[in-house]
C-alpha positions in Angstrom: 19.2 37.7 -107.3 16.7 39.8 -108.9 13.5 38.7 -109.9 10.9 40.2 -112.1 6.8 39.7 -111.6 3.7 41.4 -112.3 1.4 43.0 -109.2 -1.9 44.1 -109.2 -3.2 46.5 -106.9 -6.6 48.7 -105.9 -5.5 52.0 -105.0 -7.7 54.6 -104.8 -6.3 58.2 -105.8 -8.7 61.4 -105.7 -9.3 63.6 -108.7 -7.7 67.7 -108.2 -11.2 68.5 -107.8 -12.2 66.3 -104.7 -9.0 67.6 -103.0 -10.2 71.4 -103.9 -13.6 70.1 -102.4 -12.4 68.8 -99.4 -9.9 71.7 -98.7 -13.0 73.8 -99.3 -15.2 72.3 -96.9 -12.5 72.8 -94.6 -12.6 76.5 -95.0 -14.8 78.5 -92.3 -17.2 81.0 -93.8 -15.7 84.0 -92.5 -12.8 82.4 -94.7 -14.7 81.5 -97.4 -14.7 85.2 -99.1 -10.8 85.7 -98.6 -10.4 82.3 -100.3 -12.8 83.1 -103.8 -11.5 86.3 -103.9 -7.7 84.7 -104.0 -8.7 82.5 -106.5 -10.3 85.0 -108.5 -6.7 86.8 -108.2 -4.7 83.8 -109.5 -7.4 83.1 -112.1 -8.1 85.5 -114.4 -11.1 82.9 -116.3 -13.0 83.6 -112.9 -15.2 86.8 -111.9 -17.6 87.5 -109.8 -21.0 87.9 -111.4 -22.7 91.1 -112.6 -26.6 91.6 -112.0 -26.9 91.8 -115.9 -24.9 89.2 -116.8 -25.7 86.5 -119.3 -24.0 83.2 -118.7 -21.9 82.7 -122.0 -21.5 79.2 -124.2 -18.5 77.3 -123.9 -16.4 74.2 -125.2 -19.2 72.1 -127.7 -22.3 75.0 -126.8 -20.0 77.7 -128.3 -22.0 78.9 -131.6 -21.3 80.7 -135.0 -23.1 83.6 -134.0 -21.0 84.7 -131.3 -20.3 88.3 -131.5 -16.5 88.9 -131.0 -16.3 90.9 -126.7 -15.3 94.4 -127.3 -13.0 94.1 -124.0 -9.4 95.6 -124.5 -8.3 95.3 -121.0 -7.0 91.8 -122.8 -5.0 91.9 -125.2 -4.6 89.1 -127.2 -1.2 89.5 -128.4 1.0 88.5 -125.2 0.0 85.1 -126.3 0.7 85.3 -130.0 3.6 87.4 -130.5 6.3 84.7 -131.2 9.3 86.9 -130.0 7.7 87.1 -126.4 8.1 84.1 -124.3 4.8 83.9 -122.1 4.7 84.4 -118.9 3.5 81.8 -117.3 6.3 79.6 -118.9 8.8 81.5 -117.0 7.2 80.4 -113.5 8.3 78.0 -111.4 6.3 76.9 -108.6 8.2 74.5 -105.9 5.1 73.7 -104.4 2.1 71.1 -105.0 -1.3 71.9 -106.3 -2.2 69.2 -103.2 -0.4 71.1 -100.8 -3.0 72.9 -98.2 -2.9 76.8 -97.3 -4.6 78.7 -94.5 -4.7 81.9 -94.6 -7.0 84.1 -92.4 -7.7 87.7 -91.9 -6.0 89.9 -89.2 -6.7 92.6 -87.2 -2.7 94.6 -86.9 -2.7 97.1 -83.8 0.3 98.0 -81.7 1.9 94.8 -79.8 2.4 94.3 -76.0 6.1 94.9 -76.8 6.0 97.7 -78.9 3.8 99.4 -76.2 6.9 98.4 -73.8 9.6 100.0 -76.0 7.7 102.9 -76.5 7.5 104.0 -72.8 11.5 102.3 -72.8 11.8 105.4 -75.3 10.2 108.4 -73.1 13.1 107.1 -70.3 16.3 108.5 -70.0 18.8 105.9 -70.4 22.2 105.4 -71.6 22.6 102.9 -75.3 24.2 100.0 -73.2 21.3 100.2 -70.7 18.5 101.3 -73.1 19.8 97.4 -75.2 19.5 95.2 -72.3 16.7 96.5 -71.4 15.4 95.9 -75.0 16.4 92.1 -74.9 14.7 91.8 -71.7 11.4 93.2 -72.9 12.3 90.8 -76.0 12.2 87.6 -73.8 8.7 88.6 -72.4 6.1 86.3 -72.9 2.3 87.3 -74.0 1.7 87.3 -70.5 4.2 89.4 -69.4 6.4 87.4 -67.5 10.4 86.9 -67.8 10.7 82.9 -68.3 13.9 83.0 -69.5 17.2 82.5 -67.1 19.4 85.6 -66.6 22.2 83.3 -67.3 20.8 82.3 -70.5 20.4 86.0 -71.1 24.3 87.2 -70.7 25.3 84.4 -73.0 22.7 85.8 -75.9 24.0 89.5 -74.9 27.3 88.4 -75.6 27.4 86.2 -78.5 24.4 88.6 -80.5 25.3 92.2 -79.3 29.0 91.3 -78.1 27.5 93.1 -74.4 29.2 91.6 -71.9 27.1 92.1 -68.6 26.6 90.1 -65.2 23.5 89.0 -63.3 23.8 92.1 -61.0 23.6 94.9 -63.5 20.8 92.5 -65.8 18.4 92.4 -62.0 19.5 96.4 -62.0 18.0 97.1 -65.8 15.0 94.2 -65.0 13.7 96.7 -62.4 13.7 99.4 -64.7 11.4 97.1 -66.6 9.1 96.4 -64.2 8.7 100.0 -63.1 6.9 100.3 -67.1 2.9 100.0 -67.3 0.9 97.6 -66.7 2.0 96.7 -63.2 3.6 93.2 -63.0 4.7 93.0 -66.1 9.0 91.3 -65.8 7.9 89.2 -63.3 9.1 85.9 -63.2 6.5 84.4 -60.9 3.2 84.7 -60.1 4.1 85.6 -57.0 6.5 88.5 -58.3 4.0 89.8 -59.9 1.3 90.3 -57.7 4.3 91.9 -54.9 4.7 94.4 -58.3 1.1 95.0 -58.8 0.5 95.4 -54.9 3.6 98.3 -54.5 1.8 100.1 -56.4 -0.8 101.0 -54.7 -1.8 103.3 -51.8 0.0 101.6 -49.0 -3.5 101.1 -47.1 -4.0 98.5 -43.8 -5.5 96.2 -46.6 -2.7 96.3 -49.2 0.1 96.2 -46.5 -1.9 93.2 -45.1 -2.8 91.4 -48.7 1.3 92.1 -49.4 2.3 90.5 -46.4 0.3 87.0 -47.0 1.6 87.2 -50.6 5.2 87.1 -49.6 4.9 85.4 -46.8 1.7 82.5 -46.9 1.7 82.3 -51.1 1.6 78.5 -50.3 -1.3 78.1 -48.1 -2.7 81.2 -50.2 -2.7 79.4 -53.7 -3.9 76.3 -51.2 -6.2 78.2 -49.9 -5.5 76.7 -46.6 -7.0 79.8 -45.2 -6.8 78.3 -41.9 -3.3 78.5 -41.6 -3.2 82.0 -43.0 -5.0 83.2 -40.2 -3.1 80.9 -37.7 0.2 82.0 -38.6 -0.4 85.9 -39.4 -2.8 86.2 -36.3 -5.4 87.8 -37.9 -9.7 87.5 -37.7 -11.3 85.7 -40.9 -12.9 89.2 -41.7 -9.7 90.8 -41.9 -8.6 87.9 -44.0 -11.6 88.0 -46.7 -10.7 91.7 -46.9 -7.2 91.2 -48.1 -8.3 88.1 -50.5 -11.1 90.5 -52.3 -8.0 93.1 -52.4 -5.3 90.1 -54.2 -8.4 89.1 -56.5 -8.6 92.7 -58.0 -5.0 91.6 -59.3 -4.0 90.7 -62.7 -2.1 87.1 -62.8 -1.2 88.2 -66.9 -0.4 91.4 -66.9 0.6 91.5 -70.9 -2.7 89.9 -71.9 -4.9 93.2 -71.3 -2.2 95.0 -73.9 -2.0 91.9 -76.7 -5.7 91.9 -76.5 -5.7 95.2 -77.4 -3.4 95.0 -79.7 -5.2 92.0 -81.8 -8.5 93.7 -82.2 -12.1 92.5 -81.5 -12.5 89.1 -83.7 -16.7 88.6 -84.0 -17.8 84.9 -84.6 -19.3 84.7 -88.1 -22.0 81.7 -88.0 -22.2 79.4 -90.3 -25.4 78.3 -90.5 -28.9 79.8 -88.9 -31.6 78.0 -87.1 -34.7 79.6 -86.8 -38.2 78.2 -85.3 -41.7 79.4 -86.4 -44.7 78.0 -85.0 -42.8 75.0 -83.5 -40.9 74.1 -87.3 -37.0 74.6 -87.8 -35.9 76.7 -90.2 -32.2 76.7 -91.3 -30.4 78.4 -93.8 -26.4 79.1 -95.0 -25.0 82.1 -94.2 -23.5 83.1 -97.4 -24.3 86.7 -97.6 -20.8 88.0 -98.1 -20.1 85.3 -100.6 -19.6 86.5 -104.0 -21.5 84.8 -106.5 -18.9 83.5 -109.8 -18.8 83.3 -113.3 -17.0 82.6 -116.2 -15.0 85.5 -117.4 -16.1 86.3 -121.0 -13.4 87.6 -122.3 -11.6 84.1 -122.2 -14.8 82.0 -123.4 -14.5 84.8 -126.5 -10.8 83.8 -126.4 -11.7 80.2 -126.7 -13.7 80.7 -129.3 -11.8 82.8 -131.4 -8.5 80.0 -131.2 -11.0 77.2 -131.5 -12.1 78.7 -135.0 -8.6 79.2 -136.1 -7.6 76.3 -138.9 -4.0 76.9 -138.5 -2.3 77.2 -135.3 1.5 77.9 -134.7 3.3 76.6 -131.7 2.5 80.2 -129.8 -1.2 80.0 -130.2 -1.4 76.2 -129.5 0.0 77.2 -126.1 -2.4 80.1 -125.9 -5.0 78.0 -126.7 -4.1 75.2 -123.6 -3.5 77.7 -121.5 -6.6 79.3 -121.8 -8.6 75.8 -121.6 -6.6 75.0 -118.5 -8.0 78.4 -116.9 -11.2 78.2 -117.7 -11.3 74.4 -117.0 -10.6 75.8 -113.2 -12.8 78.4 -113.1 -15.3 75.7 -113.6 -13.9 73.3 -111.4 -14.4 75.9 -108.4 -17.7 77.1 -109.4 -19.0 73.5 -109.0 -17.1 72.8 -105.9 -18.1 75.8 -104.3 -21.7 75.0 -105.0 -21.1 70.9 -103.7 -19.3 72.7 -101.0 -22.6 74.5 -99.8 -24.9 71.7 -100.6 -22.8 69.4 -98.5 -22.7 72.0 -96.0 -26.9 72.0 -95.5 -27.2 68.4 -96.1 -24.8 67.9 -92.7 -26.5 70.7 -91.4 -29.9 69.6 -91.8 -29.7 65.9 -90.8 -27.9 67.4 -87.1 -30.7 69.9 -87.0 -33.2 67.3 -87.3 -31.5 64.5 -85.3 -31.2 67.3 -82.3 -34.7 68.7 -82.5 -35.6 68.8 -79.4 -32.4 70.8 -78.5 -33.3 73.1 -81.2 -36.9 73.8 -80.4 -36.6 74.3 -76.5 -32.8 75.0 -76.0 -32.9 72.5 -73.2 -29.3 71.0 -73.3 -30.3 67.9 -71.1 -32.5 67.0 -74.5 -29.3 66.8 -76.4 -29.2 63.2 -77.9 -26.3 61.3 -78.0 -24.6 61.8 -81.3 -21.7 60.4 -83.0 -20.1 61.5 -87.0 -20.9 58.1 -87.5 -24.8 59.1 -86.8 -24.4 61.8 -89.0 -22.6 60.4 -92.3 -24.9 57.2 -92.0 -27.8 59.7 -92.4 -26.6 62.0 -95.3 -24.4 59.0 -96.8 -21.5 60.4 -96.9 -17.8 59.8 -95.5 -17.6 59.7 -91.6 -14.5 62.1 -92.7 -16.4 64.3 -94.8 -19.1 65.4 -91.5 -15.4 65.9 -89.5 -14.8 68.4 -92.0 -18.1 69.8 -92.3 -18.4 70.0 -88.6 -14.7 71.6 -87.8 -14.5 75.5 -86.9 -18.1 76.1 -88.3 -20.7 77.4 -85.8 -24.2 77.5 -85.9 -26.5 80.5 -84.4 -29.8 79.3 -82.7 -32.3 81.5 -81.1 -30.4 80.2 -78.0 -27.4 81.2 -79.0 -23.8 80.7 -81.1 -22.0 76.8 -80.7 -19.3 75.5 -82.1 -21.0 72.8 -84.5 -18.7 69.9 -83.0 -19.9 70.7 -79.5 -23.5 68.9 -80.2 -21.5 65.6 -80.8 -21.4 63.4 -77.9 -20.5 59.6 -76.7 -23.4 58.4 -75.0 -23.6 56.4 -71.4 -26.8 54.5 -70.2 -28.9 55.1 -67.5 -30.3 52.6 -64.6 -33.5 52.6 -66.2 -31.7 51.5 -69.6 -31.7 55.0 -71.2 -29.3 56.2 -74.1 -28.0 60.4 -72.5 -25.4 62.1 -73.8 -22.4 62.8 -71.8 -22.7 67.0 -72.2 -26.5 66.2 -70.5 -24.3 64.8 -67.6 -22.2 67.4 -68.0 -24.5 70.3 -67.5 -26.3 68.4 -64.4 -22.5 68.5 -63.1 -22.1 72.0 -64.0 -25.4 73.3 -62.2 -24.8 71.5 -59.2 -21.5 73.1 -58.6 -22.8 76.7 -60.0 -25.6 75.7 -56.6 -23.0 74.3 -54.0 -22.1 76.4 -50.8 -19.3 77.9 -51.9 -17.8 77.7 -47.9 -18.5 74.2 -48.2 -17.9 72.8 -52.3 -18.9 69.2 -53.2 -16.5 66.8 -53.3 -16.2 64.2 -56.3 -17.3 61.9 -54.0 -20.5 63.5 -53.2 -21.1 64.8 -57.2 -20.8 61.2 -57.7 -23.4 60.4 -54.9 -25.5 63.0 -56.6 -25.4 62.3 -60.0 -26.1 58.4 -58.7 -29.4 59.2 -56.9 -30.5 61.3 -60.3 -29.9 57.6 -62.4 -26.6 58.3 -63.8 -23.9 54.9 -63.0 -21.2 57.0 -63.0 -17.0 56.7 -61.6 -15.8 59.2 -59.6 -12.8 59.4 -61.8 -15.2 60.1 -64.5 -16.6 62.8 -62.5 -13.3 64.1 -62.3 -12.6 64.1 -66.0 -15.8 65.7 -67.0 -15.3 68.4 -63.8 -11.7 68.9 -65.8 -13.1 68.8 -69.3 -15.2 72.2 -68.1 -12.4 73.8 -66.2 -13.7 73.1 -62.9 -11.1 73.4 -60.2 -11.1 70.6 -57.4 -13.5 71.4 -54.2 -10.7 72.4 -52.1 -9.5 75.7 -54.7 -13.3 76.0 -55.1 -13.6 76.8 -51.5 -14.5 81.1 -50.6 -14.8 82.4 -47.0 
């Protein structure tokens, strides 16, 4: 049975330009230029502003007294001409103005597997050999290791290339691939690799020494139950620390020195800059390479011109909307890049001054606890809205670059009834480890026991989690002869 009634409800629905503003805040500023300048592409009402430019009138401001732009690079008739269909009526666009693009900048160099194919190149092989050996280098990772299963790999050669090989002749061609530069790369294990890497040097005591614990101790070695190493292989602790120093000279990823290479040097562009003089903070955008935008006036001449008209056919009606539309979005990013920037300081500012004492002395055990929800009560504005503001933007002090997010922190109280944040904690944690004996590491136990005597009423599993959360290996892989 079907029933008919009336519902109201509250929904709230945001405007195209708070979704522009909010995709803009978003954007990093080393972004920031790559995004005005692909607006100013898709826009042509938008341009970047001249020294001697004179903002013009638009809309109700336009006068009588305009004089008409002598500009020809537009010409007026691809919108009037009746037997021309426009152009922009013959787009179509299966996407949504809503829908949210990131682009960034690259750096293009050679890859770690073009390197590989080009020493495949200089070797003299036969067109069956030289296109397993191809697929192979295709199934590298960025490391450099083979993670894929040989089997897995004669049932692609077959069904892709229609090369029918076995597991003999694919370990045959493998070795041919491991024989190319760097050293290890093809390996399947770690362990693989470092045998490759160490076969390749002068067949000194050490390296005959460092091989032999590699193939034959990697347990206890990755352990480092060095005990046992020196048990079983009957050799002196000095002898042993010798042949570690030699496996440490190793690379575990051999492709990552060539990808690195290959992706260029990527600099950190702050943000924001905090500066101190005489004991006040300072802080200013950094928005030098951002463009500074106007309204082009070739299209508020436009408007005006169509706006005079009395008569209008269908063609210059559709001029005429098409031209608002434009310069209705040049406008509409103007003013959200500016409410982009002033948000930006706002945030900025209120963290700055909440984390003075941080900023001032570069002490991280003065870092406050600090929450969004600290921030947005501050600057009233959406505990979303800081999230945004503070996500991949970093901030240069005269201490050096951070990631923005990194000065938020829960806080945990001390015995004497004190609100720290839980990086101070973490940097005690982190210098007593950078202090330990490194023949004899702390234990979480005893980090615990330490952190306990300091005032700090801390687990030892949260030890543990905040020793993980700064890549801290447990005491025993800590341990060094």
């Amino acid at each position: 049975m079907l029933n008919q009634r009336l519902q109201q409800k509250l929904l709230q629905k945001l405007s195209p330009q708070q979704i522009l503003l909010i995709k803009l805040l978003q954007v990093p500023t080393i972004a920031l230029e790559q995004r005005i300048k692909q607006e100013i592409e898709e826009n042509p009402a938008l341009e970047e502003l001249d020294e001697d430019y004179e903002e013009p009138q638009t809309d109700n401001e336009l006068d009588d007294d305009v004089e008409e732009s002598n500009d020809d690079e537009f010409d007026i008739t691809d919108y009037v001409d009746e037997d021309d269909i426009p152009d922009y009526r013959l787009n179509t666009n299966n996407s949504s103005q809503d829908d949210e693009y990131r682009e960034m900048p690259f750096v293009s160099g050679i890859s770690f597997q073009e390197n590989l194919i080009e020493q495949l190149g200089l070797r003299i092989l036969d067109e069956r050999t030289y296109m397993i050996a191809l697929n192979i280098v295709g199934n590298l990772d960025d490391a450099g290791y083979l993670s894929r299963d040989l089997n897995a790999m004669i049932d692609d050669l077959a069904f892709s290339q229609n090369i029918h090989t076995t597991k003999e002749e694919l370990n045959t061609i493998l070795k041919i691939v491991q024989d190319l530069d760097p050293a290890g790369v093809g390996a399947r294990t770690l362990q693989e690799c470092l045998i490759l890497q160490l076969q390749r040097k002068i067949q000194t005591p050490i390296v005959v020494l460092a091989t032999n614990i590699i193939t034959r101790y990697f347990d206890e070695f990755t352990r480092k139950h060095y005990d046992k190493i020196i048990k079983k292989a009957h050799i002196k602790e000095d002898e042993l620390k010798v042949a570690i120093d030699e496996i440490l000279k190793l690379n575990p990823k051999p492709g990552g020195s060539l990808s690195d290479t290959g992706r260029g040097n990527h600099y950190i562009m702050p943000d924001f800059i905090v500066n101190t003089k005489e004991g006040i903070l300072d802080l200013q955008l950094n928005s030098k390479n951002t463009p500074e935008l106007r309204l082009s006036r070739t299209y508020t001449d436009m408007l005006e011109t169509y706006a005079e008209g009395r008569s209008k056919n269908s063609a210059q009606k559709e001029a005429l909307s098409f031209i608002k539309q434009k310069i209705d979005s040049a406008k509409w990013f103007i003013d959200a890049i500016k409410q982009r920037q002033n948000t930006l300081y706002l945030t900025m500012n209120a963290i700055m001054q909440y984390q003075k004492e941080y900023f001032l002395t570069g002490d991280e055990t003065k870092l406050r606890p600090m929450i969004l929800k600290d921030i947005a009560e501050i600057v009233n504005l959406d505990i979303s809205t800081i999230s945004r503001v503070a996500n991949s933007k970093y901030v240069q002090s005269p201490f050096g670059t951070f990631l923005l997010k990194s000065f938020f922190s829960e806080s945990m109280q001390t015995d004497s009834g004190e609100e720290v944040s839980t990086r101070e904690i973490k940097k005690i944690l982190s210098d007593c480890i950078s202090n330990e004996k490194k023949h004899k590491p702390l234990t979480d136990e005893q980090l615990t026991d330490i952190l306990r005597d300091k005032g700090y009423n801390i687990a030892r599993r949260t030890v543990a989690k905040y020793r993980e959360l700064l890549n801290i290996p447990v005491a025993r892989l800590r341990k060094e002869l």
